[in-house]
C-alpha positions in Angstrom: -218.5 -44.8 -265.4 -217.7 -41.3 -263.6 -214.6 -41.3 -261.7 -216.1 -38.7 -259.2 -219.0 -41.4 -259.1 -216.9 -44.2 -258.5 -214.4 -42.6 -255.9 -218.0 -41.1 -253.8 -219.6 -44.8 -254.0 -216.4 -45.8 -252.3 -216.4 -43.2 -249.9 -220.3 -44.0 -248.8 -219.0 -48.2 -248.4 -216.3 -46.7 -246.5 -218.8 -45.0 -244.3 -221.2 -48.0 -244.0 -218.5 -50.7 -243.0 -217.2 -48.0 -240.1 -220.7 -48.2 -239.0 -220.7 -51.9 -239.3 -223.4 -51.6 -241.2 -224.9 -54.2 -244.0 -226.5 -53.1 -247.6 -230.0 -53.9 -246.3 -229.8 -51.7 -242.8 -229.0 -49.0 -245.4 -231.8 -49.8 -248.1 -234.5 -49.6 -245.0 -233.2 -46.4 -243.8 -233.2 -44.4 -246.9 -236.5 -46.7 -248.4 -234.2 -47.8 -251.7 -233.8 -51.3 -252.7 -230.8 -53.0 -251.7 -229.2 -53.4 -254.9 -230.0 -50.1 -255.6 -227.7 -48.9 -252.4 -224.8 -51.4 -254.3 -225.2 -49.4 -257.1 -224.4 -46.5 -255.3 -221.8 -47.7 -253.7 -220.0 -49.3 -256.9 -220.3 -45.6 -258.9 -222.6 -47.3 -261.5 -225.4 -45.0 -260.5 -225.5 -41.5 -259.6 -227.2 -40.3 -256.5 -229.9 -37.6 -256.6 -229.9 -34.8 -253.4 -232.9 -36.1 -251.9 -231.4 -39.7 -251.2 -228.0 -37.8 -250.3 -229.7 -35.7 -247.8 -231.1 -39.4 -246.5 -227.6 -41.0 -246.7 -226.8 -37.9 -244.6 -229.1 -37.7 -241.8 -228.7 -42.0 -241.9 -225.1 -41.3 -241.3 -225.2 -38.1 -239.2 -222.2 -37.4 -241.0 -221.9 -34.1 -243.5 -221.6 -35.4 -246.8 -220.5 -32.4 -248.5 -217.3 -33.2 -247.2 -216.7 -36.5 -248.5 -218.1 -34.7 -252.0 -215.5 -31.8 -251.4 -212.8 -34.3 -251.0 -213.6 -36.2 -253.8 -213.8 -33.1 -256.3 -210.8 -31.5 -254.8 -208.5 -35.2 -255.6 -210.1 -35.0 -259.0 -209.4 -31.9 -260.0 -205.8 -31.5 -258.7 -205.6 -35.2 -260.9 -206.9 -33.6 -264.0 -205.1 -30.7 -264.1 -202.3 -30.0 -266.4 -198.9 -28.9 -265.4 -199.1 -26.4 -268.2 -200.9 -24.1 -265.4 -198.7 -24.3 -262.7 -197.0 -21.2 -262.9 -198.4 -18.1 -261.1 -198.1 -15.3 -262.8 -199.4 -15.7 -267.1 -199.2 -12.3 -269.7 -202.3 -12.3 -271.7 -202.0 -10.2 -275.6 -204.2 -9.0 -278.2 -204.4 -6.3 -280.2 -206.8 -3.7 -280.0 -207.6 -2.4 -283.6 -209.5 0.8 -282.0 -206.3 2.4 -280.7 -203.9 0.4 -283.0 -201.9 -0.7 -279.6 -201.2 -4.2 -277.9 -202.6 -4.8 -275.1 -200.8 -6.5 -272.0 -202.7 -7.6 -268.9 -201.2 -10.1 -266.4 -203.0 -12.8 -264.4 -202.2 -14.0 -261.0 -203.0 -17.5 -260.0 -203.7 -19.0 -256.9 -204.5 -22.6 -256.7 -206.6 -23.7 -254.0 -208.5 -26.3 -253.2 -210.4 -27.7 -256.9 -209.7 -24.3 -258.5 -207.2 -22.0 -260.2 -208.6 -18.4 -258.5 -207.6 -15.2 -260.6 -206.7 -11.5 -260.6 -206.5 -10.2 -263.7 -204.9 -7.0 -263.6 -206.0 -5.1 -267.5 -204.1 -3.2 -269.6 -200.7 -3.1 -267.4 -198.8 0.1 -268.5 -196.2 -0.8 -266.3 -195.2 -4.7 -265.4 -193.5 -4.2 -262.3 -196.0 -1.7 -260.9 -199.5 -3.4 -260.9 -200.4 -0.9 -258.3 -201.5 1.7 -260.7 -203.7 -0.8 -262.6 -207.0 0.8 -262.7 -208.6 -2.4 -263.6 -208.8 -5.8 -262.0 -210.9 -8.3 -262.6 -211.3 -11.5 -260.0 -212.5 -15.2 -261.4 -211.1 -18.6 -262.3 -209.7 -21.2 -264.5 -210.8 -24.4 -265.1 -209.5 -26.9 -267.8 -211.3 -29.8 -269.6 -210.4 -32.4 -272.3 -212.0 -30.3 -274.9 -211.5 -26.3 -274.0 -209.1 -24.2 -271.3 -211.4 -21.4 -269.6 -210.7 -17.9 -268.3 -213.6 -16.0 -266.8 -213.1 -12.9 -264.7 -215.3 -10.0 -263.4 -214.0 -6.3 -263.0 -214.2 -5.7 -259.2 -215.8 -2.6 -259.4 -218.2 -3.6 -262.2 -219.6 -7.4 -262.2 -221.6 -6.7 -265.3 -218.2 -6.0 -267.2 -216.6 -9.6 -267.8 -213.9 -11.3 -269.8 -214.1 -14.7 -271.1 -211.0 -16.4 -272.7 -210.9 -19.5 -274.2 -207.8 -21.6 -275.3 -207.1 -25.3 -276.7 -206.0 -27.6 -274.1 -202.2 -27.7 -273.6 -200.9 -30.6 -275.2 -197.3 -29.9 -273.0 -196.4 -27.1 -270.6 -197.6 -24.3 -272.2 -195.0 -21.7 -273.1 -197.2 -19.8 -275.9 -201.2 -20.6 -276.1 -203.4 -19.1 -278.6 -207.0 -18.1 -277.9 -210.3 -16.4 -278.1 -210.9 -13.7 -275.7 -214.7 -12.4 -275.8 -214.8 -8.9 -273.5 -218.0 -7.2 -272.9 -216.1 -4.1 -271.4 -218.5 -1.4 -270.1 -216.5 1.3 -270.5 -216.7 4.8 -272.6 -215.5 4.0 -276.2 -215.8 -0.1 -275.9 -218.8 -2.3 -277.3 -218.7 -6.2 -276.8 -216.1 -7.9 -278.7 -214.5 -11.3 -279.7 -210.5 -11.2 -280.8 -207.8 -13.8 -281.1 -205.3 -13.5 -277.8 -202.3 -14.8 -277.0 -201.3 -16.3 -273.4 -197.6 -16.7 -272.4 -195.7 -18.1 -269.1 -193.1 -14.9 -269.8 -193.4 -11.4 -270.6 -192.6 -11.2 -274.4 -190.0 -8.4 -275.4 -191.2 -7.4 -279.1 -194.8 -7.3 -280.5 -197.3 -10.0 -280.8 -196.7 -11.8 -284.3 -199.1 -10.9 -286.9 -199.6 -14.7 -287.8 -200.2 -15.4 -284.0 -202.5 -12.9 -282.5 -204.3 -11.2 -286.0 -206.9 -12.8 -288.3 -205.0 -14.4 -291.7 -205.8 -14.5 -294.9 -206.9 -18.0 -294.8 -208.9 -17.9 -291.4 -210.6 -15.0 -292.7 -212.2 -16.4 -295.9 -213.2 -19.6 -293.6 -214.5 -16.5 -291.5 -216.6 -15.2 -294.2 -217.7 -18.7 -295.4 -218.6 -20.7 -291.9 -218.9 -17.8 -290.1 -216.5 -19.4 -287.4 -213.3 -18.5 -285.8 -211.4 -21.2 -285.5 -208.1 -21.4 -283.0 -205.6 -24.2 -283.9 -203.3 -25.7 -281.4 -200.5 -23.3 -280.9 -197.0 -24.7 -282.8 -194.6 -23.2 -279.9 
C-alpha cells in the first residue's frame, strides 16, 4: 500500500470527523458505496480526479492542499542526506577538445523538490558571473536512480540529463551518466560517464573514474550497454 495513499486516506477521515460526518453521508454525496469511501480513507484504494473533485466540492475544502502537504512530508522523508549540500561540481571529459569539463550546480530545496542552476563549463569557480550558460531544472531521487534534468535558459530545446546510482551514504564522489543534447555550433547529442563531487577537486578526473575501461568497453561492444557501478569513495 502507497504511503502517499495511506497518509491522503487519513487526511480525508480527518476532514470527515471535523465535519462530524459518518461514512454513509459521504457515500450519498459523492454516489460511491460506503465501503468504497473506507477504502479511501484506509489508503487501500487510490482515488481517481473525478471523485476528488466530488470529495472537494462535498467538503468545500481545496484538496490540493491536503495533496501538496502530503507529497511535500514524503518527499522531504525520502530524501537522502547525501543531497543536502548546496553547491555540487559536476566532471566529464570532453574528447572533442581533449579538456575536462567543470560546471557547478546550485541547489535550492523547497518545498517537494531540489530546484537547480546549473552554471556550464565554469572557467572560473569563484566568478560564475561570466558563465555564458545556465541551465535551470531539478533533482529528484528514487530507490532505483538519482536524476538531474536542466534546461539552458536561453534555449529550452538544449537540455542535460544526468543520471547517478542512489547514494548508499553521503555522497562525497558519485559516478554517472550525463546525456547532453547541446545545440550549439560544433556539439551533436551525446551520452559520457560524469563524475559528481560535494568539493571542487584539485587535479584531473581519474581515468578509471570518469573514462570508459577496458572492461566496460568490451561489455559496451557486447550488450551494447553502459553500465555505472556504485561509486567506491
Amino acid at each position: 500500500m502507497s504511503e502517499l495513499l495511506k497518509d491522503l486516506g487519513e487526511y480525508l477521515k480527518t476532514v470527515r470527523k471535523n465535519r462530524k460526518e459518518k461514512l454513509e453521508d459521504v457515500a450519498f454525496a459523492i454516489g460511491k458505496s460506503v465501503s468504497t469511501v473506507s477504502r479511501y480513507e484506509k489508503g487501500q484504494i487510490p482515488i481517481d480526479l473525478n471523485t476528488l473533485c466530488a470529495l472537494s466540492r462535498h467538503y468545500d475544502v481545496d484538496l490540493t492542499q491536503g495533496i501538496s502537504q502530503v507529497a511535500q512530508a514524503e518527499s522531504t522523508e525520502n530524501s537522502s542526506e547525501a543531497f543536502m549540500s548546496s553547491t555540487f561540481y559536476l566532471y566529464y571529459n570532453d574528447a572533442k577538445s581533449e579538456r575536462e569539463i567543470v560546471s557547478i550546480l546550485d541547489r535550492n530545496y523547497t518545498e517537494s523538490e531540489h530546484h537547480l542552476l546549473l552554471f556550464y563549463d565554469v572557467k572560473k569557480k569563484d566568478d560564475l558571473g561570466s558563465c555564458r550558460n545556465i541551465y535551470t531544472g531539478s533533482l529528484v531521487e528514487s530507490d532505483v536512480a538519482t536524476h538531474i534534468q536542466v534546461r539552458n535558459t536561453k534555449n529550452k530545446s538544449d537540455k542535460i540529463f544526468v543520471i547517478l546510482n542512489p547514494p548508499k551514504e553521503s555522497l562525497n564522489e558519485q559516478v554517472g551518466v550525463l546525456i547532453c543534447s547541446l545545440e550549439k555550433e560544433g556539439f551533436a547529442p551525446m551520452a559520457t560517464k560524469c563524475l559528481l563531487t560535494k568539493e571542487p577537486r584539485n587535479g584531473p578526473i581519474s581515468e578509471s573514474i570518469a573514462n570508459i575501461s577496458s572492461s566496460e568497453f568490451r561489455k559496451l561492444k557486447k550488450t551494447n550497454q553502459l553500465i555505472i557501478k556504485q561509486s567506491t569513495k
